[in-house]
C-alpha positions in Angstrom: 31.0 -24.4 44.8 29.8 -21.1 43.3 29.0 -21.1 39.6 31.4 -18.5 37.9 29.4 -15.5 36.7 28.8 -14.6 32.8 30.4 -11.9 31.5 29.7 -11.4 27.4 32.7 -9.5 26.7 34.9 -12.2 27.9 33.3 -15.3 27.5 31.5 -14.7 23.9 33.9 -16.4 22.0 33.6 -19.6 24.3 29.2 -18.7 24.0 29.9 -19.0 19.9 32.2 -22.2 20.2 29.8 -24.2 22.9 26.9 -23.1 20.1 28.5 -25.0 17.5 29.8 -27.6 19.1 26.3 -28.4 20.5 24.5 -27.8 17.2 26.7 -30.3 15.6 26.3 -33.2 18.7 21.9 -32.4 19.1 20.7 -30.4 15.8 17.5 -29.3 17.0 14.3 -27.4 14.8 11.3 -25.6 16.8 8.7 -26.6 14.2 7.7 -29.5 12.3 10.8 -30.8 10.0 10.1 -31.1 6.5 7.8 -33.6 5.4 6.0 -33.4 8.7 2.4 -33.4 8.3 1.1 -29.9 9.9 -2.5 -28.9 9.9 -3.4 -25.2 10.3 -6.9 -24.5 10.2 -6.6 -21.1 9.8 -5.1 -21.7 6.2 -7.2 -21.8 3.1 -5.1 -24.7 1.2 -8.4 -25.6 -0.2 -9.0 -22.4 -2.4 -9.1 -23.2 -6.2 -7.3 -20.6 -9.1 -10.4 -19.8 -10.5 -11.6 -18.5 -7.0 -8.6 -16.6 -6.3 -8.4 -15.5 -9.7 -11.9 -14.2 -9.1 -11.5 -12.5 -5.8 -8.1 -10.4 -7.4 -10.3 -9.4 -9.9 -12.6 -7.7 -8.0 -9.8 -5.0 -6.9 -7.1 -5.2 -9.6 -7.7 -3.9 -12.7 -6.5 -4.4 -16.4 -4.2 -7.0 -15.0 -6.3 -9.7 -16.0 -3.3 -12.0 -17.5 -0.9 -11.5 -14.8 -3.9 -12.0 -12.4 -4.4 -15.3 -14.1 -1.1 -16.5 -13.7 0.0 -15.8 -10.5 -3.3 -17.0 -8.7 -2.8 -20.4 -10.3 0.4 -21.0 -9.7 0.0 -19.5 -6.3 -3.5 -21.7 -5.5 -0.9 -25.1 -6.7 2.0 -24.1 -4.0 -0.1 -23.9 -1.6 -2.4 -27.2 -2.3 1.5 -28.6 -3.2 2.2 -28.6 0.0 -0.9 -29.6 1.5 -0.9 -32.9 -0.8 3.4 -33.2 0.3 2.0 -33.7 3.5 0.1 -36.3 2.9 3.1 -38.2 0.9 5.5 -40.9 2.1 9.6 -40.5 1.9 9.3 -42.5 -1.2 5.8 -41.0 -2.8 7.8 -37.4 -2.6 10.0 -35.7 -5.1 13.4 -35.2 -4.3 14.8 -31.3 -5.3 11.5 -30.2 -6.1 11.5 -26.7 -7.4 9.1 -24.1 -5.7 6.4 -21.8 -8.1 8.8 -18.6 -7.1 7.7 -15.8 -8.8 9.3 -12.8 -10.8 6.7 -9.9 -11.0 7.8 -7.4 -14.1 6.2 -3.8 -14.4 6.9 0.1 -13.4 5.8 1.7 -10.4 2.4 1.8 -9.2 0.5 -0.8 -11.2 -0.4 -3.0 -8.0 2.2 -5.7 -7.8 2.2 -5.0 -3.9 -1.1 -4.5 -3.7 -1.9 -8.3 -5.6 0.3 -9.8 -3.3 -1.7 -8.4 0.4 -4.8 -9.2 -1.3 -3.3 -13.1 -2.0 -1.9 -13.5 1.4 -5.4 -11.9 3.3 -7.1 -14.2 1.5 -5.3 -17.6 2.3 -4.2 -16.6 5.8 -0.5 -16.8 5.9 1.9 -14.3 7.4 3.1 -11.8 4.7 6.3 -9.7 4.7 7.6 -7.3 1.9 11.0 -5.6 1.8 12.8 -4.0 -0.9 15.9 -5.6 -2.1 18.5 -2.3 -1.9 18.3 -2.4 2.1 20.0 -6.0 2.1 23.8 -6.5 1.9 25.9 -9.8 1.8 26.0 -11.0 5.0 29.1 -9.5 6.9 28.7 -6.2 5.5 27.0 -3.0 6.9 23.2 -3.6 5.9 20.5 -6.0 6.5 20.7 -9.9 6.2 18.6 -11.5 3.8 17.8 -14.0 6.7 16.1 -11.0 8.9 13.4 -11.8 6.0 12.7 -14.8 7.3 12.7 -14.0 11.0 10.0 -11.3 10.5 8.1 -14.1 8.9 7.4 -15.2 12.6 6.9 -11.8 13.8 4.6 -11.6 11.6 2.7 -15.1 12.5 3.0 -13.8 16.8 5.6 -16.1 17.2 4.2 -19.7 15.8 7.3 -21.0 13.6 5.4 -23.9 12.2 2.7 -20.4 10.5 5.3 -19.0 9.6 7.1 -22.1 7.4 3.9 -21.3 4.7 4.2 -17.4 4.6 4.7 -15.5 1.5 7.9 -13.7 1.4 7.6 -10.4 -1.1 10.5 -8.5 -2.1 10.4 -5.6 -4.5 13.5 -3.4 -6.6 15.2 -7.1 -6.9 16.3 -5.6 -10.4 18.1 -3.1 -7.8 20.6 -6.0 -7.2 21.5 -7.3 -10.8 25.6 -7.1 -11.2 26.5 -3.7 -13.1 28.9 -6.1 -14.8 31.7 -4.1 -14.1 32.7 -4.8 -10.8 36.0 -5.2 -9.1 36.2 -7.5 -5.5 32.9 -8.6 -3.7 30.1 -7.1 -4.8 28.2 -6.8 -1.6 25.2 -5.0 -3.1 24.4 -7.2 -5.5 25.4 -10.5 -6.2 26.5 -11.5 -3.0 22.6 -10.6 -2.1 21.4 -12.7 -4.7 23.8 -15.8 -3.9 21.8 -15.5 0.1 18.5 -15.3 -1.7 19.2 -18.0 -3.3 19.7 -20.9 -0.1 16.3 -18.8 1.1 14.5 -19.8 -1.8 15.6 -23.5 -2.5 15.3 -25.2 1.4 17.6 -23.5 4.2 17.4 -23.6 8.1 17.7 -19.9 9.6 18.2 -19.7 12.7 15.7 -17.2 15.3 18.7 -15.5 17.1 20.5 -13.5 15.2 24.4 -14.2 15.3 25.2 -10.2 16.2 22.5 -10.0 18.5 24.5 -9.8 21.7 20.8 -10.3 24.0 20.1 -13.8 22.1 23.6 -14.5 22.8 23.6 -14.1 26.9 20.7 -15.6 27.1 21.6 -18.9 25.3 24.7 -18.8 27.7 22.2 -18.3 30.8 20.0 -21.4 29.3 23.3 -22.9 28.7 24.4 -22.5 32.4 21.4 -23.8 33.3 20.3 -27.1 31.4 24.1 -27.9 29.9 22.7 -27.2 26.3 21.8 -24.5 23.9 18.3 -25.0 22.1 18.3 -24.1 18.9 15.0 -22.2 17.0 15.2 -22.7 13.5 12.8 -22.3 10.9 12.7 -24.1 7.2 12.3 -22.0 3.8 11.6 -25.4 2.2 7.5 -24.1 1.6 7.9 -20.5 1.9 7.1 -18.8 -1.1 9.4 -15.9 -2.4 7.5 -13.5 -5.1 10.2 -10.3 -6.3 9.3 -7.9 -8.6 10.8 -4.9 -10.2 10.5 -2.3 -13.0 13.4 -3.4 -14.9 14.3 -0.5 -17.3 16.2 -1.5 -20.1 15.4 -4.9 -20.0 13.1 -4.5 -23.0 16.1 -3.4 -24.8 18.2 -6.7 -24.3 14.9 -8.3 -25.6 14.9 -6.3 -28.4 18.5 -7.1 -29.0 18.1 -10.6 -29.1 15.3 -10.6 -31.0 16.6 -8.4 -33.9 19.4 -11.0 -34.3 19.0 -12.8 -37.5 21.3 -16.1 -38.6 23.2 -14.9 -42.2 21.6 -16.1 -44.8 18.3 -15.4 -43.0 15.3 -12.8 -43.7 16.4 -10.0 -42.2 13.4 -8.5 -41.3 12.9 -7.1 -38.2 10.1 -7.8 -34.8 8.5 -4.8 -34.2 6.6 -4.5 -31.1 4.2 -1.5 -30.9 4.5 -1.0 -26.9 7.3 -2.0 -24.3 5.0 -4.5 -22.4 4.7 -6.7 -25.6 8.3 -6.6 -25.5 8.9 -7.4 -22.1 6.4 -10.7 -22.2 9.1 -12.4 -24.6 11.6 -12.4 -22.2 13.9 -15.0 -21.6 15.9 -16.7 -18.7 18.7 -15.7 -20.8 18.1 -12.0 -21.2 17.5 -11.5 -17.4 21.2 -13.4 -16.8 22.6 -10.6 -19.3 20.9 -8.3 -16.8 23.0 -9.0 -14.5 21.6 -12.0 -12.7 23.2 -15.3 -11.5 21.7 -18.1 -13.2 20.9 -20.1 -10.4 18.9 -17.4 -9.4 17.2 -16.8 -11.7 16.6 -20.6 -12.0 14.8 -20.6 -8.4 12.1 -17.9 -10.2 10.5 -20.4 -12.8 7.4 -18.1 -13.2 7.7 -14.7 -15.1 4.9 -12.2 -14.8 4.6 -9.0 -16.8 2.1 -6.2 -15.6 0.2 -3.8 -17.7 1.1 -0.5 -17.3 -1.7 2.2 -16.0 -3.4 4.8 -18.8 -5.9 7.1 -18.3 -8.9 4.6 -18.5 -7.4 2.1 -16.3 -7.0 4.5 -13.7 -10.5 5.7 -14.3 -11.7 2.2 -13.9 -9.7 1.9 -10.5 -11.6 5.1 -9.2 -15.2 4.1 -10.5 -14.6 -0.1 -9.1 -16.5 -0.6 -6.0 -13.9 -1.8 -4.1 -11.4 1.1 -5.0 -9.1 2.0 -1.8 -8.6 5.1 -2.9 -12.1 6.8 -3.0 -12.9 4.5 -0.4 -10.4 5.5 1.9 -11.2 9.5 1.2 -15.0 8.5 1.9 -14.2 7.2 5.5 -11.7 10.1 5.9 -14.8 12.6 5.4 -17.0 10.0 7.5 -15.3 10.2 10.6 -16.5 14.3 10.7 -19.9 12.9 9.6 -19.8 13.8 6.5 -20.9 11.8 3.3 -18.5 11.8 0.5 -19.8 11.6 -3.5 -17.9 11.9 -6.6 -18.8 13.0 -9.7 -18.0 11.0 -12.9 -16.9 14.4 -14.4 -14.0 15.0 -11.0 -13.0 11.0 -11.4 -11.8 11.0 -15.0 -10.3 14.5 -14.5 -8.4 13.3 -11.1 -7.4 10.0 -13.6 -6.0 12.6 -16.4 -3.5 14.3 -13.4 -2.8 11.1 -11.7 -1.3 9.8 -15.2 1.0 12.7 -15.6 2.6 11.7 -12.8 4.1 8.6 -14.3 3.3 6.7 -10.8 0.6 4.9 -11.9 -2.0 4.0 -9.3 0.0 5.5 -6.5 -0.6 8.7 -8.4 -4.2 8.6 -7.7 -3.9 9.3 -3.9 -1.3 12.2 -4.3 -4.0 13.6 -6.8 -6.7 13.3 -4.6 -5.0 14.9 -1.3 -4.2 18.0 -3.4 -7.6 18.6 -4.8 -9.5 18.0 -0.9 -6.9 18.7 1.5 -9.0 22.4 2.0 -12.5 20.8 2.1 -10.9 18.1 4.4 -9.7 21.0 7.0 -12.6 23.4 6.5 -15.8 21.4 6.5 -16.0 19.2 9.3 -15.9 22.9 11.0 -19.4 23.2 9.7 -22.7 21.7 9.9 -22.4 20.4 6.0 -23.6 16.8 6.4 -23.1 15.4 2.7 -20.3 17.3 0.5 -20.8 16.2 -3.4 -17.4 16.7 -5.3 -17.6 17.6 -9.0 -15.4 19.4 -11.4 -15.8 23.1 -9.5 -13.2 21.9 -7.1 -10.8 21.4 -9.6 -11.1 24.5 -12.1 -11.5 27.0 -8.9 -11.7 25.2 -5.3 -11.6 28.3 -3.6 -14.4 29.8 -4.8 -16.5 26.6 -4.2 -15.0 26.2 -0.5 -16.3 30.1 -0.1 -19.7 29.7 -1.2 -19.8 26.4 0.5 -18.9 28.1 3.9 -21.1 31.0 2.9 -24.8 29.2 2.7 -23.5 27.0 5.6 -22.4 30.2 7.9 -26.2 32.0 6.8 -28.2 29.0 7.4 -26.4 28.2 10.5 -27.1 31.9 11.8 -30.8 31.5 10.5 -31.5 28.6 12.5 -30.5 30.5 15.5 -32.0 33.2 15.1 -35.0 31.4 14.1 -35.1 29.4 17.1 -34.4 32.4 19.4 -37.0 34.9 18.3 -39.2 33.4 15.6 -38.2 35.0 13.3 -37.6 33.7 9.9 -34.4 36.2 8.2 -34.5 35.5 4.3 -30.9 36.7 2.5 -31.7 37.5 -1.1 -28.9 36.5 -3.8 -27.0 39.9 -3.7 -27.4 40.2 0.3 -25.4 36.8 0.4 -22.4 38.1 -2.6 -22.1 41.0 -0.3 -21.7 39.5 3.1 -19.3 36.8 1.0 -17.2 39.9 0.0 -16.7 41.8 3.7 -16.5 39.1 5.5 -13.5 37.7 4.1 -12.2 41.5 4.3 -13.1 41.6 8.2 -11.8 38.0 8.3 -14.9 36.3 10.0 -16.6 33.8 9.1 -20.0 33.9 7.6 -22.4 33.3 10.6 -19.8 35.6 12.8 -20.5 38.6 10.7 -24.4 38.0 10.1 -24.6 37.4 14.3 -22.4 41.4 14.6 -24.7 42.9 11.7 -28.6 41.8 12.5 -27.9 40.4 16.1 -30.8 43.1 17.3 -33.1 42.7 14.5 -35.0 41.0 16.4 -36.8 44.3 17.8 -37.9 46.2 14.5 -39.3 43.3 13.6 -41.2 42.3 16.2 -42.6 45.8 15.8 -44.0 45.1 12.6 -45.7 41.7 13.3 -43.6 40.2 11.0 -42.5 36.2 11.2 -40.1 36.6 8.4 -38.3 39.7 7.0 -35.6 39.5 3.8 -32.4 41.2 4.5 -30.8 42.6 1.0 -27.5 44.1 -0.1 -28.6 47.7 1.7 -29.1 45.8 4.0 -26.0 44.1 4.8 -24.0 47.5 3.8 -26.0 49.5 6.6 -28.1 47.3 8.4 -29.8 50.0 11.0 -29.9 52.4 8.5 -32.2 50.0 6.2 -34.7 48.4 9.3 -35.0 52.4 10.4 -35.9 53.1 6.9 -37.8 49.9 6.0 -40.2 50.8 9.5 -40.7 54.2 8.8 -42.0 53.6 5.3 -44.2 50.4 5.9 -45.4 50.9 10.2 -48.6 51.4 10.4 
């Protein structure tokens, strides 16, 4: 008897019913189930706050409170669930609540960057998104669960890696309710109601329900072996860190705070800056954000950042372990050419990067703008070791010049040297001048000294000379002056 063929567009609705009908009669997870002992030597579970605390300290600056917070409370998930392994049924606690966190500050201040460093360090699979991509599922836009399912992309595949990964989400201020919305509010707190079963304990299941490939293949293994196999993975010791910038949160603070009792003192809190502000807040000021309760319930730890001055971002630039000057070091590198910094250029690169209000991220904007000519021009030379200082800001063109200038002479000396013995000397003026026509004949430096005093070579020679300084007349007529400089001085 010939088994009848599979065709997806007319048997999916029977694919989607024999799925559920088999989930419900043999429920099965790839991956340990929770409560499951797991060992994974590639974790550091055994990693103390006050070492992790240490470590983030090394590249995060003037966040030394927030650091302090969220390495504790992220070294205790993590030996949490290492000591819940070790538990009986009976020994564990029932609706345990997770050390979710809730990351608070602008733009560029290194909430993103806290978080990489956090999940290098233990080893778990890391994943960031930002909030305003997701939509409540059935809806045009992402599903909150595709979160989780890059969680074992991220961990190659192994389920039972990717059940301790560190889910990041950022603009999750992006999805309070505006408060005045009419019908289902897809955006926002439909997002935050999906979240939500993520961040308490939920099973997601690997094949997407609209992926129509996941779907013929279950109905091929189904064909098969008279069952569908189900890959799920549990949320249950996942950890979920959002963050945002959360303007005009301060001012609900402020509100609150600034409401007196009659009968009270009336006086008022005053709060010199807005991250003072911000570190009173309340579970119920982020709900008259526009948050769900529950929610916010499943984000028990509430971090604020520092914002970025001038010095801070100084201090990021002058740290050892800075990405940014470290990164533009190996960019020079790989033409062989060392990179230094001058104090000086740093705090002036700081002062430009804090105008524009993008804190840290501002840094490497600043920093392409001022070198983005020495990065194209220079590994064209022979310059081995390029020093930076304030020059390149107040008139980079006419440092790149002179740069390409003495590296274009002594290039063309070397040759010349090498070729005839001859030693060719430029005096101060003799270099100004060939500066000044070649960039009017559009040639480079050692171009227009190889055209001028290719055959100087002779007159020389005819004056027993080993070296011989070439001046401005020089370079303005160059016959002219060797006819005249033999004629006066051969013997």
């Amino acid at each position: 008897m010939t088994k009848p063929v599979f065709d997806p567009e007319k048997n999916l609705d029977d694919l989607l019913r024999l799925d559920a009908e088999e989930l419900k009669q043999n429920p099965e997870t790839v991956g340990e189930k929770p409560g499951k002992r797991i060992s994974e030597s590639g974790f550091n579970f055994e990693i103390k706050p006050e070492e992790l605390e240490s470590y983030l300290n090394k590249y995060v600056i003037d966040q030394g409170e927030a650091v302090e917070v969220i390495a504790t409370k992220v070294c205790t998930h993590f030996n949490r669930m290492k000591l819940d392994s070790e538990l009986t049924d009976d020994e564990r606690i029932i609706g345990n609540i997770k050390s979710n966190i809730l990351l608070i500050g602008p733009t560029g201040v290194g909430k993103t960057y806290i978080i990489k460093l956090i999940a290098k360090k233990i080893g778990v699979p890391f994943v960031k998104a930002d909030a305003t991509k997701f939509s409540e599922t059935g809806y045009v836009g992402g599903d909150v669960e595709d979160l989780v399912r890059e969680l074992v992309h991220e961990a190659d595949g192994d389920i039972r890696k990717a059940e301790y990964g560190i889910i990041y989400i950022d603009e999750i201020d992006k999805i309070a309710s505006s408060g005045n919305i009419h019908g289902p509010d897809v955006s926002r707190t439909g997002v935050q109601r999906n979240l939500l079963k993520l961040m308490e304990e939920a099973e997601v299941d690997l094949k997407t329900p609209h992926d129509l490939a996941s779907q013929v293949e279950a109905a091929m293994e189904a064909q098969k072996t008279g069952k569908v196999t189900r890959h799920k993975i549990n949320t249950r010791n996942i950890l979920f860190i959002v963050s945002g910038a959360f303007s005009d949160l301060d001012k609900i603070i402020n509100r609150r705070l600034n409401k007196q009792p009659i009968g009270f003192d009336k006086s008022k809190f005053i709060y010199d800056d807005k991250q003072d502000i911000l570190k009173q807040v309340r579970t119920e000021d982020f709900i008259e954000y526009g948050f769900e309760s529950e929610f916010i319930g499943r984000l028990p730890v509430y971090v604020v950042l520092n914002s970025l001055n001038v010095e801070g971002l100084y201090k990021i630039l002058k740290n050892r372990y800075s990405t940014v000057v470290l990164g533009k070091k190996l960019d020079f590198k790989a033409y062989g050419i060392e990179l230094e910094f001058t104090d000086e250029l740093l705090k002036i690169l700081a002062e430009r990067a804090y105008r524009e209000k993008t804190g840290a991220r501002g840094l490497l904007s600043v920093f392409e703008k001022v070198l983005i000519k020495f990065e194209k021009s220079l590994p064209s030379t022979g310059i081995k070791k390029f020093v930076a200082g304030k020059e390149i800001v107040d008139d980079p063109e006419k440092v790149l010049s002179n740069i390409l200038l003495e590296d274009g002479i002594e290039r063309f000396q070397k040759e010349f040297l090498i070729e005839h013995g001859i030693f060719l000397e430029f005096d101060s003026k003799a270099k100004k001048k060939i500066l000044e026509l070649s960039k009017a004949e559009n040639k480079s430096a050692k171009q227009f000294c190889k055209d001028k005093f290719h055959d100087y070579f002779h007159g020389i020679r005819l004056m027993n000379l080993e070296s011989f300084t070439v001046t401005e007349e020089a370079v303005v007529d160059p016959e002219g002056f060797l006819n005249n400089f033999i004629q006066n001085n051969y013997k």
